[in-house]
C-alpha atoms as one frame of an Amber mdcrd trajectory, in Angstrom:
protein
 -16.927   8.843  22.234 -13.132   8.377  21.846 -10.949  11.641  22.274  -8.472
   9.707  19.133 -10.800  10.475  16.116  -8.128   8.269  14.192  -6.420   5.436
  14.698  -3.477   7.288  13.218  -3.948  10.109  16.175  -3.675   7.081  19.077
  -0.565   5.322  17.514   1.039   8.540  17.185  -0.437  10.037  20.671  -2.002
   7.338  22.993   0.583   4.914  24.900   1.709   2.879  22.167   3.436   5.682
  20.629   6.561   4.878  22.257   6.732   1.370  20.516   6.133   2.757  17.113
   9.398   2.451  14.897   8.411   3.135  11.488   5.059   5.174   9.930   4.304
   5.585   6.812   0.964   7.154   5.637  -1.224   9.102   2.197  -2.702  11.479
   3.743  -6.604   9.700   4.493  -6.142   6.902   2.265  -3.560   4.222   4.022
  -1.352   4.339   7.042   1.094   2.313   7.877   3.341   1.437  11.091   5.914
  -0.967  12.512   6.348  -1.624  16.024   8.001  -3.559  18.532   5.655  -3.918
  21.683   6.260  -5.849  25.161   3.692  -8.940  26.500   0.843  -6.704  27.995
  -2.880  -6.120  27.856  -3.484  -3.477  25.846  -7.261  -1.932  25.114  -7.207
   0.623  22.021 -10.176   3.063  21.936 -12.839   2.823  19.418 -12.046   4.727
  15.572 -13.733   5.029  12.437 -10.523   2.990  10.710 -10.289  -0.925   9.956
  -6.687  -2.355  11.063  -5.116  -5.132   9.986  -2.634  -6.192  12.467   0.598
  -8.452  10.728   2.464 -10.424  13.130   5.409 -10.330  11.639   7.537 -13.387
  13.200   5.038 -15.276  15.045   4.608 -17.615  17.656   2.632 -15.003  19.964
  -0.397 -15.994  22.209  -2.915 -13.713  21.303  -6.395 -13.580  23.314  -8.276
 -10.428  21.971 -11.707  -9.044  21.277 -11.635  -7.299  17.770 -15.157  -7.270
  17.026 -16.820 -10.692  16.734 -16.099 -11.965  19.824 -13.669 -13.130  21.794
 -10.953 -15.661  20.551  -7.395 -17.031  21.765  -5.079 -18.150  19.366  -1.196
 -18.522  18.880  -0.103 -16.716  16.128   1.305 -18.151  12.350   4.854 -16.052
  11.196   2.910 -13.399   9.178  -0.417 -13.817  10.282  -3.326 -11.412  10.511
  -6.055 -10.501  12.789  -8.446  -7.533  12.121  -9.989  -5.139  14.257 -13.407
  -3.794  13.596 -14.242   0.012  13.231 -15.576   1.657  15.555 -15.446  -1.019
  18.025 -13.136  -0.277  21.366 -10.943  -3.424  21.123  -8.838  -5.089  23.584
  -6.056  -7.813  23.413  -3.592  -9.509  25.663  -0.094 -10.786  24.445   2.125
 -12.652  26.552   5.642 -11.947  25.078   7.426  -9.550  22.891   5.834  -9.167
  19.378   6.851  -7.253  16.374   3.461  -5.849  14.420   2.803  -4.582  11.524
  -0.265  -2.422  11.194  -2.268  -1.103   8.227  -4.769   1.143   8.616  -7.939
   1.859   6.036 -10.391   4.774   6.967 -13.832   3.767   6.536 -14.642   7.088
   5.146 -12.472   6.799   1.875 -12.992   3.510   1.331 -16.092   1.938   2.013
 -16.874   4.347  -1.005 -14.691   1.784  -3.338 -16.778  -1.363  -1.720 -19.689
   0.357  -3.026 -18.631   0.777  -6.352 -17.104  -3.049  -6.671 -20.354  -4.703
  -4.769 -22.873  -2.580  -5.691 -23.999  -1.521  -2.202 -23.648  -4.938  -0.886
 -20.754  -5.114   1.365 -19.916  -3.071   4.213 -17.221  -2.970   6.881 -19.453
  -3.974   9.227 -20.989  -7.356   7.289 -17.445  -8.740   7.042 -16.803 -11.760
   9.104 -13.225 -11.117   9.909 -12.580 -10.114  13.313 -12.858 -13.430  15.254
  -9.731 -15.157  15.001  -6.369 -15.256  12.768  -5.747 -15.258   9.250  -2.216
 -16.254   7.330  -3.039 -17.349   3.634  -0.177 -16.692   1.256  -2.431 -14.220
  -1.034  -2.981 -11.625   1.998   0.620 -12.471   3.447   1.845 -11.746  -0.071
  -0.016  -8.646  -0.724   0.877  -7.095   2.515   4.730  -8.032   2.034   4.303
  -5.892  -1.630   3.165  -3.095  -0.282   5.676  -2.912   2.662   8.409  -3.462
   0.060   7.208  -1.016  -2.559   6.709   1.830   0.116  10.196   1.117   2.102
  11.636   1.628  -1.913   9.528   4.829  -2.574  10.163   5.993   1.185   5.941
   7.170   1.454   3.614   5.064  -0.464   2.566   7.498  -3.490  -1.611   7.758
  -3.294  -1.653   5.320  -6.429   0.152   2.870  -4.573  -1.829   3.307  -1.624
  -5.233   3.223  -3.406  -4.101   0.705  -6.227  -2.591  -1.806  -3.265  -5.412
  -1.052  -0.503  -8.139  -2.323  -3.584  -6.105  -5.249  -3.791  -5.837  -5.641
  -0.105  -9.527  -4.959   0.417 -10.839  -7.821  -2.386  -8.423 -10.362  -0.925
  -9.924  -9.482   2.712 -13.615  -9.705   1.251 -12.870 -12.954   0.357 -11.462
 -14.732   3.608 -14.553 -13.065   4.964 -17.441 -15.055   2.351 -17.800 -12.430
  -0.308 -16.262 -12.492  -3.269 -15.560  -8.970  -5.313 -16.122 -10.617  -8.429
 -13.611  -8.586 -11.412 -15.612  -7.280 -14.803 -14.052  -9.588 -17.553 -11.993
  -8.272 -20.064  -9.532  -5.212 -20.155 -10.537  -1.702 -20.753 -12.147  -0.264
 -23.993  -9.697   0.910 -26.331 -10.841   4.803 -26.026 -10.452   4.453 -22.453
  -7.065   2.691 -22.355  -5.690   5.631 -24.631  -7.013   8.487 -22.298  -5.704
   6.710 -19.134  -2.074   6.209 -21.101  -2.390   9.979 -22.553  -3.071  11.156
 -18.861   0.095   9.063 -17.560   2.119  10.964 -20.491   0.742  14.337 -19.469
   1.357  14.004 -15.696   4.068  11.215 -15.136   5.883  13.558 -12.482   2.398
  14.403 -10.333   1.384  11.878  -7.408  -1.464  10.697  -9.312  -4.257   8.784
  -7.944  -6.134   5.741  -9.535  -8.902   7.361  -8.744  -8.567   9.936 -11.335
  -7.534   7.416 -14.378 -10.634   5.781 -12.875 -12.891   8.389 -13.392 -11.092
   9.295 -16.975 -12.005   5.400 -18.060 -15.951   6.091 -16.388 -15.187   3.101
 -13.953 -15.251   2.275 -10.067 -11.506   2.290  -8.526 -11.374  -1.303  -7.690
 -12.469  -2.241 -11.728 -10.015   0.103 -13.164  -6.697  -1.577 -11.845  -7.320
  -4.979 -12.670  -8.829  -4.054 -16.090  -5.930  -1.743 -17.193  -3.840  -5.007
 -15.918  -5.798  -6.890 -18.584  -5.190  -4.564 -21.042  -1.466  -3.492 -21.031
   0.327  -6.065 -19.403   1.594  -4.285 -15.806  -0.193  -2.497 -12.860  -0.797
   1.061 -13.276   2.163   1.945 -10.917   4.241  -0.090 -12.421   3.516   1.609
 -16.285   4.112   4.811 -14.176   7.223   3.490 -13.103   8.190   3.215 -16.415
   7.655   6.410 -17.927   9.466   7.967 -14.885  12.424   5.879 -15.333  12.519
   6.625 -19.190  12.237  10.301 -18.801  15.103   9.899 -15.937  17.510   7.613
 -18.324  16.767  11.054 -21.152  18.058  13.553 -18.370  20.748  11.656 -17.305
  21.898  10.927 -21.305  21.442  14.385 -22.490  21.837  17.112 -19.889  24.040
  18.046 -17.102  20.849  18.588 -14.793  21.886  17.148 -10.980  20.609  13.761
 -10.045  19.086  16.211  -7.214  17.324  17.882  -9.748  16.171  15.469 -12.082
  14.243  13.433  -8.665  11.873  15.776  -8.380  11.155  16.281 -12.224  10.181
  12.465 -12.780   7.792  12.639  -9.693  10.235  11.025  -7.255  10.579  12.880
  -3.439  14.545  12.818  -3.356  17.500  11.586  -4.887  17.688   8.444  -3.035
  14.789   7.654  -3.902  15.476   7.540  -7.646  18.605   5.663  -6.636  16.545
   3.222  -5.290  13.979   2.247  -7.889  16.760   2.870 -10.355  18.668   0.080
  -8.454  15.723  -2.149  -8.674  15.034  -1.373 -12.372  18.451  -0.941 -13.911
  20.579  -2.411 -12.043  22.748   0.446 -11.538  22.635   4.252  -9.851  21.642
   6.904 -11.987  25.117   7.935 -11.834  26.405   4.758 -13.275  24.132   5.004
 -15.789  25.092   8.615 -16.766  28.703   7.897 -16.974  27.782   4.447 -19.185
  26.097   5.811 -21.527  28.613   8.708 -22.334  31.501   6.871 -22.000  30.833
   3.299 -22.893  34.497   2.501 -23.345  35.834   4.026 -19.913  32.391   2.363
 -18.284  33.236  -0.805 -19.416  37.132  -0.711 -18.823  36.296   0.255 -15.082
  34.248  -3.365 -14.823
C-alpha cells in the first residue's frame, strides 16, 4: 500500500515536488503539471490515477516499466507514454527533460468508459503502457487543453470533463478499441433544455455531466452529439454567452471590469482579458471605450 493515495499527493509531496513548475487541477476530475526534471532513475509509487506523461521537446532516452513491461525507447518532440494505475512504476532518463503530465482518476472516470463501451473497456484492458506514442490527434488534443487552461488560468470542470472524454476516446483507440460515437446530433427537446440550462447558468462552473444527464445521455455521447447539433463544443457555446453578456455590461453600465469577471463566470479580470483578447481582439476596456465613443476610438487608431 502506497502512503500517496493520489498521484496528485506525490507530485505535490514525494521528491519530484521540487521539479514541478506549473499545476493545474478540477478538483477529482483532471490534474495537470509541468516540470523540468534532471537525467535520473526515478520509481513513483503505485495510485489509483492513469498518467499520461508528454515529453514536451524530445529526444530523451527513456527505459521505463509503466505497466506492460519493460521497454527502452528515445523519445519523439511531444510524445507520450502512459503509466498504468495502480501499478508502482519506474523509469530511467538520461538527460534533462521537460514533462508534461495529465492525470485521470480511475474513480471518476472509468464511470464515463462504462457509459461509452457499455461495460467493455477498462483501464486495465488497455494496451498502452509498453512503449511511446506521438500521433498528431493525441499530440493535438493535449496541446488544446494546455492552451485553453493556461487562457482560463484552472481548467473549468466542463473543460476538464469535455477535453478528458476527448482525450480518453483518442487513447482507447491507439490502444485497439474504438469508442464508436452514436450518429446524429441530439433530439431537438434535448438540444433546447441543454441551451435553456446554458442561458440559466452561463456564470456557474458547469459540468457536462449535468447537460448530460438533462439530454438522458452518457458524458462521452453528449459532447460530440451537441457538436453535431449546434455547430461548436459545449465550452465553446458557453464561451459565447459569457462573452455576450460581458460585451452588454461593458456597453451599458459603469460596473468595473473587476466586477463584471466574476458575473459572466470568469475567476478574475485577467482572465476575461484574456479570452476577450482571443475572441475580440481587443481588452474589455477597448471595447467599452469603442463602443461609446466610436469617433474618439477610431481617431486614437
Amino acid at each position: 500500500m502506497s502512503k500517496y493515495a493520489s498521484f496528485a499527493q506525490w507530485y505535490s509531496e514525494g521528491p519530484s515536488a521540487t521539479y514541478v513548475h506549473s499545476m493545474k487541477s478540477t478538483g477529482g476530475i483532471l490534474s495537470m503539471y509541468g516540470s523540468t526534471q534532471p537525467g535520473q532513475e526515478m520509481d513513483t509509487p503505485a495510485v489509483p490515477d492513469l498518467v499520461i506523461y508528454q515529453d514536451v521537446l524530445g529526444g530523451s532516452r527513456l527505459n521505463a516499466s509503466l505497466g506492460g513491461g519493460r521497454f527502452d525507447v528515445t523519445m519523439e518532440n511531444g510524445g507520450c507514454v502512459f503509466a498504468a494505475p495502480n501499478f508502482a512504476v519506474n523509469c530511467r532518463v538520461e538527460t534533462t527533460h521537460h514533462i508534461r503530465s495529465f492525470v485521470f482518476p480511475v474513480l471518476h472516470w472509468q464511470t464515463m468508459l462504462d457509459e461509452a463501451s457499455d461495460g467493455k473497456i477498462s483501464f486495465d484492458s488497455l494496451s498502452i503502457y509498453r512503449g511511446a506514442f506521438a500521433t498528431p490527434a493525441l499530440k493535438g488534443k493535449l496541446r488544446n487543453l494546455w492552451a485553453l487552461c493556461e487562457e482560463e488560468a484552472a481548467p473549468s470542470r466542463m473543460l476538464a470533463r469535455a477535453a478528458g472524454c476527448e482525450i480518453l476516446a483518442e487513447i482507447c483507440q491507439l490502444g485497439g478499441t474504438d469508442l464508436a460515437p452514436k450518429k446524429g446530433g441530439l433530439a431537438p427537446w434535448a438540444e433546447r433544455r441543454c441551451i435553456e440550462m446554458m442561458h440559466a447558468r452561463f456564470a456557474d462552473d458547469l459540468c457536462v455531466d449535468e447537460l448530460a444527464v438533462e439530454a438522458r445521455l452518457s458524458s462521452f455521447h453528449f459532447a460530440r452529439m451537441f457538436k453535431q447539433s449546434t455547430g461548436v463544443t459545449p465550452l465553446a457555446y458557453l464561451t459565447r454567452l459569457r462573452l455576450e453578456k460581458a460585451c452588454e455590461l461593458l456597453e451599458h453600465t459603469d460596473i468595473p471590469i473587476t466586477e463584471i469577471a466574476p458575473d459572466v463566470g470568469y475567476s478574475s479580470n485577467q482572465v476575461l482579458a484574456r479570452v476577450f483578447a482571443k475572441h475580440m481582439h481587443m481588452s474589455p476596456s477597448d471595447y467599452r471605450r469603442s463602443v461609446r465613443d466610436p469617433a474618439r476610438s477610431y481617431a486614437m487608431r
